[in-house]
C-alpha positions as a Markdown table, in Angstrom:
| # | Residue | x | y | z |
|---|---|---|---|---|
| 1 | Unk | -5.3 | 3.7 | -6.2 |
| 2 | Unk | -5.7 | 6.5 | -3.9 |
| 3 | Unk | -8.7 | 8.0 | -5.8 |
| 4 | Unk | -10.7 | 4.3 | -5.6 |
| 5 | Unk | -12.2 | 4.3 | -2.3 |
| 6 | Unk | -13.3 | 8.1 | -2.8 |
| 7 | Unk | -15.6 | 6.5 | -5.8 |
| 8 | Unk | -16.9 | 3.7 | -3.8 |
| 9 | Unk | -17.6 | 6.0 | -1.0 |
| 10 | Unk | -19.9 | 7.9 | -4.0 |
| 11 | Unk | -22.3 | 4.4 | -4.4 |
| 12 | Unk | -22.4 | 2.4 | -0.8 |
| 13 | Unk | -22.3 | 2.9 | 2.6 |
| 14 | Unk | -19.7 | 0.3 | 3.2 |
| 15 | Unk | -16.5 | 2.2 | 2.7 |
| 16 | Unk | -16.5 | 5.3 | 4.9 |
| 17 | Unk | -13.2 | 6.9 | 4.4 |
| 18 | Unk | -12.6 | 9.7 | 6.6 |
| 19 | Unk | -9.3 | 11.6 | 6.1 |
| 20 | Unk | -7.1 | 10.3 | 8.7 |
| 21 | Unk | -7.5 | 6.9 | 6.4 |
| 22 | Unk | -6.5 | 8.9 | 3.2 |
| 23 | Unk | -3.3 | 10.2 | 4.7 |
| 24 | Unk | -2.2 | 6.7 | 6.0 |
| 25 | Unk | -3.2 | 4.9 | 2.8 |
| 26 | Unk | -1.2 | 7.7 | 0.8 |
| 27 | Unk | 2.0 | 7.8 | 3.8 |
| 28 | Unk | 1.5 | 4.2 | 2.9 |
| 29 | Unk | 1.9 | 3.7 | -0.7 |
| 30 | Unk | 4.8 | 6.7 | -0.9 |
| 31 | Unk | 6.8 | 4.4 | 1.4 |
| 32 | Unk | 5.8 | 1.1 | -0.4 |
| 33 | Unk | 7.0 | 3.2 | -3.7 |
| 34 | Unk | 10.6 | 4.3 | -2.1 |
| 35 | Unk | 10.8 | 0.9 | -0.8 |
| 36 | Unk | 10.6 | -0.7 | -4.1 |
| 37 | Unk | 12.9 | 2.1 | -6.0 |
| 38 | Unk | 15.3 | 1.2 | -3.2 |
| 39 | Unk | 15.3 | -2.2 | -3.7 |
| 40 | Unk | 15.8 | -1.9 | -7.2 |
| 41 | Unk | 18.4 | 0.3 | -6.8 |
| 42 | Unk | 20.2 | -1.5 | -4.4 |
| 43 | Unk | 19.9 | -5.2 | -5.7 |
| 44 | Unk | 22.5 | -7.3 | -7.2 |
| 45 | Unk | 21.2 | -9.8 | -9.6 |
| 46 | Unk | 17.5 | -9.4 | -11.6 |
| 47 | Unk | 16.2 | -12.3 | -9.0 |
| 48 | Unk | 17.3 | -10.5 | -5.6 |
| 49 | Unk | 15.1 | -6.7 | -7.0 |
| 50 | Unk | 12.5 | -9.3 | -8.0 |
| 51 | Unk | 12.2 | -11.1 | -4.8 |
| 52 | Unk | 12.3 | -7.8 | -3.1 |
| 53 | Unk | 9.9 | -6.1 | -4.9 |
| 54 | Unk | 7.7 | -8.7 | -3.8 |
| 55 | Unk | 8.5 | -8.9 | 0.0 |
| 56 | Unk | 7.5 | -5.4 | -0.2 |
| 57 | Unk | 4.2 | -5.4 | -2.1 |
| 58 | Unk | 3.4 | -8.5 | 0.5 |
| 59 | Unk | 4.2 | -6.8 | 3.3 |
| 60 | Unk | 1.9 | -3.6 | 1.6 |
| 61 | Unk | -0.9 | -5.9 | 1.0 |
| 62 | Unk | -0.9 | -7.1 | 4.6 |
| 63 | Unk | -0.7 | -4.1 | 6.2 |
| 64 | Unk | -3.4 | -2.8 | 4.3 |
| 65 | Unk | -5.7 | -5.8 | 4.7 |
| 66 | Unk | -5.1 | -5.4 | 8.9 |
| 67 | Unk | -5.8 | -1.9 | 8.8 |
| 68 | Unk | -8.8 | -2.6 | 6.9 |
| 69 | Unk | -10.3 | -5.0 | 9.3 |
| 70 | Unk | -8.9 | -2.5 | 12.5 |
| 71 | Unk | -7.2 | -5.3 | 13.9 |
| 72 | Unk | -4.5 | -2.4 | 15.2 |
């Protein structure tokens, strides 16, 4: 996933990646990754590591999508 914007960046002028926005995507999807092993670890029943695997892709997804539009 990391390696997809460094294509684009290869064929249009609309993504312009710098590497400030390489290290956050990448600080981002090692946390989102422990986050998930965590809640699998952690949870009880098949429908609580399933529930919380997908609070945290949601919460991944929506983070990204505000970073992407600099609303921060």
């Amino acid at each position: 996933m990391l390696l997809l914007p460094l294509f684009a960046m290869q064929f249009t002028t609309e993504v312009s990646w710098d590497g400030l926005d390489f290290a956050v995507f990448g600080g981002m999807l090692i946390f989102a990754g422990a986050a998930v092993e965590f809640v699998v670890w952690a949870g009880g029943s098949r429908l609580v590591r399933l529930f919380g695997a997908g609070a945290v892709v949601i919460a991944f997804v929506a983070i990204w999508a505000t970073l992407a539009i600099d609303a921060i």
